[in-house]
Structure formats: structure tokens, C-alpha cells
N, C-alpha and C positions, 0 to 999 in steps of 0.2 A: 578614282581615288585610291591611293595607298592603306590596307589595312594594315595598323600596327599588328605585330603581337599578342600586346596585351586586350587588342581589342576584337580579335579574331574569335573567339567565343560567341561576345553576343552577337558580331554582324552575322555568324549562319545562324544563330537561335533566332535573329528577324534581321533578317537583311533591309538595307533603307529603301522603300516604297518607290526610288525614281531610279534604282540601279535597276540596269536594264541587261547589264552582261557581267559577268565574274568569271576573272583568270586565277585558276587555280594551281599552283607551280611549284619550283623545289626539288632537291635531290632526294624527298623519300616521296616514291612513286606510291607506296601502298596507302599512305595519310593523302597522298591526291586525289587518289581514287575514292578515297572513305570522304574527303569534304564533297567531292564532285557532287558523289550519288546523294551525299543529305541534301544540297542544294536542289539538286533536280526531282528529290522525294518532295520539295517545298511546293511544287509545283504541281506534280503526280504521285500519288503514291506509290504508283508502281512503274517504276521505270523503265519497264519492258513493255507498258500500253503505248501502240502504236498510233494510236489517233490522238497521244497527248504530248507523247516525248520520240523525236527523232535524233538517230545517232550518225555522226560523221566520222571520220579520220582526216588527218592532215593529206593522206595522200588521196584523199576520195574531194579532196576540197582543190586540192590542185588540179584533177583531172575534170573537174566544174565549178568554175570560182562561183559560179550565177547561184549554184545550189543553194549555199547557205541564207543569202537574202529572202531566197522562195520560202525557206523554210521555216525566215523569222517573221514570215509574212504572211501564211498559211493561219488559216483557221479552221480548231479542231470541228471535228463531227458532230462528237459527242457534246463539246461546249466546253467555255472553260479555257484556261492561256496554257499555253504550249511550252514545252522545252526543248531546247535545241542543247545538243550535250556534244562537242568541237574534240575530240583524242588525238592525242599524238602530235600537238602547233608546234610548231617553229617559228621563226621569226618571217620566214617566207609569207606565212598564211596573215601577218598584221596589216597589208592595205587591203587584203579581203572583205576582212575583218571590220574594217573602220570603214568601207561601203557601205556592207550588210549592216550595220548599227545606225546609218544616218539613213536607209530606207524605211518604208511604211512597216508596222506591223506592230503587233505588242508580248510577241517571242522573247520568252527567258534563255541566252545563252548563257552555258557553260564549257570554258573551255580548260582545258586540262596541257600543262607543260612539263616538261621537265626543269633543271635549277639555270635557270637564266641571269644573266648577268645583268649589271643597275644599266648596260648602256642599250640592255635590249630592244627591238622595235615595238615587241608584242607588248614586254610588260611596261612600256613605256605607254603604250599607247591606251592601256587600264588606269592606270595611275595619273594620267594625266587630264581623263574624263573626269566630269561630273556624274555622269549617265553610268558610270561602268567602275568595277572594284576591281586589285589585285592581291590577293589573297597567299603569304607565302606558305610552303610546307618542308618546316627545317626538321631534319631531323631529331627523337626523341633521345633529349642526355637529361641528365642532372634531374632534378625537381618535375620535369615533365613527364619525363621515363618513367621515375617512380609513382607516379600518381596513376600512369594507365595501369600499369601490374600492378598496383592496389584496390585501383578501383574495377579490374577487372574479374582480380580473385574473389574482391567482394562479392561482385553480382553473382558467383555461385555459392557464397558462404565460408569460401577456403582460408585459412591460415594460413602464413608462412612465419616461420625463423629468421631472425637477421640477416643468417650467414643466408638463407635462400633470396629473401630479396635483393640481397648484394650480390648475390652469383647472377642472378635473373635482369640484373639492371647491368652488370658487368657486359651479358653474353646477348644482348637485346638494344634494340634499337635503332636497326639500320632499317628497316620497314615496319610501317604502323602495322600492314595485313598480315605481315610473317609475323608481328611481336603478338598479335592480339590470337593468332591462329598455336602460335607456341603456348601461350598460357593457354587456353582454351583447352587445348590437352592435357594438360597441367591440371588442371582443376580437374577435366575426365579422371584423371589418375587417379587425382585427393578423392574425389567423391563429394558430394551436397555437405557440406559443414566440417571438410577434414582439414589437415592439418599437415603440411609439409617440410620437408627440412632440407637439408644442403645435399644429401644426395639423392633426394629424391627429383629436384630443380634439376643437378648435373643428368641424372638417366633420363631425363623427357626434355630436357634442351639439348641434349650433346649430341641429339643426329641430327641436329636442323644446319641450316647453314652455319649460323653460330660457329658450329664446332669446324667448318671447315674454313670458316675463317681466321679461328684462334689455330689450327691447324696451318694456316699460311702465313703467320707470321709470330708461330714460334719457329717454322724451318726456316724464316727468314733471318733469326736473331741466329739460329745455331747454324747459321753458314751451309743450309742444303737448299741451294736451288732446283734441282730437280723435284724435292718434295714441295717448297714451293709452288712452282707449275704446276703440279697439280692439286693443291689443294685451293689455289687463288682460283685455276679455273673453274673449281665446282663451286666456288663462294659464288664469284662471278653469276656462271650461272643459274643459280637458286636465286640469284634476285637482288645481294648483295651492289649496293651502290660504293663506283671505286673513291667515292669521296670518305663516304663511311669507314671504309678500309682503311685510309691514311690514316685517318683520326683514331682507331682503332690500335692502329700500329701506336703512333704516338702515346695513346694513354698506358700500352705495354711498354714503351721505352721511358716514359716519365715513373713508374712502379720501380723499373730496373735502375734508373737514377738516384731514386730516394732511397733503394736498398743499398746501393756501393755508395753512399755517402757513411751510412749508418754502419755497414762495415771497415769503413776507411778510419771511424771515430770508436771503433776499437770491440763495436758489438758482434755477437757470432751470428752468423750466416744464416744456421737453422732457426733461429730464435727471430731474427727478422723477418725470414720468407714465413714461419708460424703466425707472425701478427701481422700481415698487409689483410685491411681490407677494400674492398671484398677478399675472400678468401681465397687461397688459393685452389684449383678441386688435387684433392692428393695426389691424381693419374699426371700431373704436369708439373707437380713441386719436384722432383730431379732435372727437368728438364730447365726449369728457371733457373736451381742452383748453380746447374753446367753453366746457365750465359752469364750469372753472377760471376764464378770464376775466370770467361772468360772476356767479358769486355771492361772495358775501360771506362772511367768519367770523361776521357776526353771523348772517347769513340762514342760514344752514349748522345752525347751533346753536340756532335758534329753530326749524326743520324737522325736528330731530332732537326736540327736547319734541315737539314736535306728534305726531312718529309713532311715539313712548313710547308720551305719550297715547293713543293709537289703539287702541294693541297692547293697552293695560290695560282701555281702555272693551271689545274685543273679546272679551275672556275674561271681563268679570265684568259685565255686563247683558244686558239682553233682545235688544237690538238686535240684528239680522242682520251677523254679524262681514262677511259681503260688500260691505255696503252704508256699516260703517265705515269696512273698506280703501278702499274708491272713496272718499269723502270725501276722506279722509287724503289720497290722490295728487292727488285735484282740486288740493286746497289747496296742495300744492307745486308743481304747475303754475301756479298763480295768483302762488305769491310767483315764480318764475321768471322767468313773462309779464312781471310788475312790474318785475323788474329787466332785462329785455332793453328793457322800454320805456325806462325809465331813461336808460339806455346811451345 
């Protein structure tokens, strides 16, 4: 069965009594791993007891297809149903998959993916069970974003300022476990019942990846590919999903559009980059200015199809969605460079 959305709350608060396996997938790996482990807590509480929950990878299941069946088949020690918890599937490990679920046993899987496509084998073959859910994990934007950073400052009593939850929902959301791990510090900071504001948000997020992703695609808007590379690569590496990126870049180029409209219709510069919000943090309002001055409505809008494009080739071909996003940014580096030469 296909879980909506809107309905992805309650089926982990009780999943239905005859699903027997649940895939759990999407481009923000850290909310995968956060629904995985409550599913598999539904089962054991502690998801490192070995007599109750057993752990696989996709590559530990290709080098023994038979494992997984045994494992949904297996009964505990101690008593009590078992859970099997599937890391790292592909579309490979789906006729596995779909054995081990028509075999004897009364084994809770969970299987963990990354953001698979509507024509996938795996999440197809979730979606199209009665027996079995596919559960997605989109990304935190909009109304969702802000509800974890509110309800997570909650849970230690903290406050925040506008300008900080708009900095904190700006610079947040590409991983549920890096977003909930950044505020967690955050609140360290505040202390049990304090009270935060815009720079206190920019000094305890801006060494996280965050900062080195708004780091690679402000060198991408001002035309430096070499900073660029290396600031995509440490995004990258910190955990950074290249889909996230794109969209990321986008909501930076859709800011810089609504600003050169507003100064094309005769407003001043400083006076527009002072009221976007979220705000802007002050260490990057000359750096916005510079690309205020230096691109164009059309360039602006012919950068935005491009990193559509991107985003779409990224989810539906073969190609290494890493190796699209780095394109993508090259390329607006390049139209940049152009237009600085220009100048």
C-alpha cells in the first residue's frame, strides 16, 4: 500500500495489524533512518537486542539472497516477533524481497532506500502489496521544516525571534538528523528556558554543512568555480543530498529575482536586500549586492530552467544525481563569470 503524506503520522504511530514489511525511502536519508528506527522500536525497544532485531545491508543480502527469508522466519529466544531491519536496497534486492515476504514466518521487515523513482521495482513492489507499506521521506521545506524547529526548541523550553526561525528554516532541511542535531545545539547554547536571536541561530548553524552549502552557491552566483569545488565538496560530504542542493540554489535565485524586479521598478538596492525575508546574515549582504549588480532578469531566469532541469534529470535517469548537481552549479558559474566579464 502507498502511504499518503498526510497520512504518514498515524500509520508509524500504529501501523495496520496485517502490514507485514515497510519501505522506507526518499532523498533525506537522516528522516529514513529516524522513521526506520521508530518502526523497528515498535517491535523492540531496543534495536540493538539481538535475539529480537536483526540487521542486514543490501550488499550482505546479495552475497546471501536465502538470508533474509531465514531471518523473517526465525524465532526469537527470548519470545516475542522479531525484526528484520533491510539498509542500503536497491532496486536489485526487490525479487528478494518479494520471496522472503511470501515465505513462513511472522518477521517485521524494514527496509530503508534512498529517493527512488514512481517506476521503481522495490517501491513498486510495497505499494502494490496489501501485506506490505511504502512510506516516503521528502525532504523538510515550508510548514514542515518549521514545525520540527519549533517543536524541537520546545522540548527544551527555548525561544526564538522571527528573524532566527527564518534564518534556521532558511539554512535547514536537507537532513532530518543534521536539522534536529543542529538545533539540539542550539538549544545547548540557549540553555533550559532561553531565548535566541538571529545571531545567535547564524553562530551555532554556520559551521554545520549549512554554511558550506550557502558557501557553494553563493561562489556559484559570483562566478568562482574553484570556490565552488570546494565548498560543494564539503556540503557533499557532511551529508548534503545533491537534490537538496539544487533546490537550495533555486530558492537563492528565486530571492535574487524578486530583488532585480523590485529594483528594475525603481526601489534602492540596500532597502530591498534590508527587507527579504528570512533575513539576510549581514557577513553575505555585500556579497548578494555584488550579484544584485551583476546579473540580469534574463540570466536569472534562464539559471532557474537550467537547475529545474537538473533537479528532474536528477530523479529520473541513471546518471549520478552528484555529478548532475556539480554540473548544474558549474554552469551557473560560468554564466556569472560571463557576466562579470561583461561588466
Amino acid at each position: 500500500m502507498k502511504i499518503a503524506p498526510a497520512r504518514i503520522a498515524a500509520f508509524l504511530a500504529a501501523p495496520d495489524p496485517s502490514c507485514r514489511a515497510v519501505l522506507v525511502y526518499g532523498p533525506d536519508g537522516g528522516l529514513v533512518r529516524e522513521r526506520a528506527l521508530g518502526l523497528v522500536r515498535r517491535v523492540s525497544p531496543d534495536p540493538a537486542d539481538p535475539f529480537r532485531v536483526a540487521e542486514l545491508t543490501g550488499g550482505q543480502l546479495s552475497a546471501d539472497p536465502a538470508r533474509l527469508a531465514d531471518e523473517l522466519a526465525a524465532q526469537s529466544l527470548v519470545g516475542g516477533r522479531r525484526a528484520v531491519r533491510l539498509r542500503e536496497a536497491t532496486d536489485g534486492a526487490a525479487p528478494v524481497v518479494a520471496a522472503a515476504l511470501a515465505g513462513a514466518g511472522d518477521g517485521f521487515l524494514v527496509v530503508e532506500a534512498g529517493d527512488l523513482p514512481p517506476r521503481s521495482a522495490l517501491r513498486k513492489l510495497f505499494e502494490d502489496s496489501a501485506k506490505a507499506a511504502a512510506v516516503p521521506c521528502y525532504l523538510d521545506e515550508g510548514r514542515g521544516l518549521a514545525e520540527v524547529i519549533r517543536s524541537t526548541l520546545a522540548a527544551r523550553r527555548v525561544e526564538a525571534t522571527r528573524d532566527a526561525l527564518e534564518y534556521l528554516a532558511e539554512h535547514l532541511g536537507g537532513d532530518r538528523q543534521v536539522t534536529r542535531s543542529e538545533l539540539e545545539k542550539l538549544a545547548l547554547f540557549a540553555g533550559d528556558g532561553g531565548r535566541v536571536g538571529l545571531e545567535d541561530a547564524a553562530a551555532c548553524v554556520g559551521d554545520s554543512a549549512a554554511l558550506d552549502l550557502e558557501d557553494a552557491i553563493y561562489a556559484a552566483l559570483d562566478g568562482d568555480p574553484a570556490a565552488l569545488e570546494r565548498a560543494l565538496g564539503r556540503a557533499l560530504q557532511e551529508g548534503e543530498a545533491p537534490v537538496s542542493v539544487l533546490r537550495a540554489a533555486q530558492r537563492h535565485l528565486h530571492r535574487l529575482q524578486l530583488c532585480l524586479a523590485r529594483v528594475a521598478a525603481g526601489d534602492n538596492a540596500a532597502d530591498v536586500i534590508r527587507g527579504l525575508r528570512p533575513p539576510l546574515y549581514f557577513k553575505l549582504q555585500d556579497r548578494f549586492a555584488a550579484q544584485l549588480r551583476r546579473w540580469t532578469p534574463a540570466a536569472a531566469a534562464a539559471a532557474l530552467r537550467l537547475l529545474t532541469r537538473a533537479e528532474l534529470d536528477a530523479k529520473q535517469t541513471v546518471y549520478p544525481q552528484e555529478t548532475i548537481c556539480r554540473a548544474a552549479l558549474l554552469d551557473l558559474a560560468r554564466i556569472a563569470g560571463s557576466a562579470r566579464r561583461a561588466a
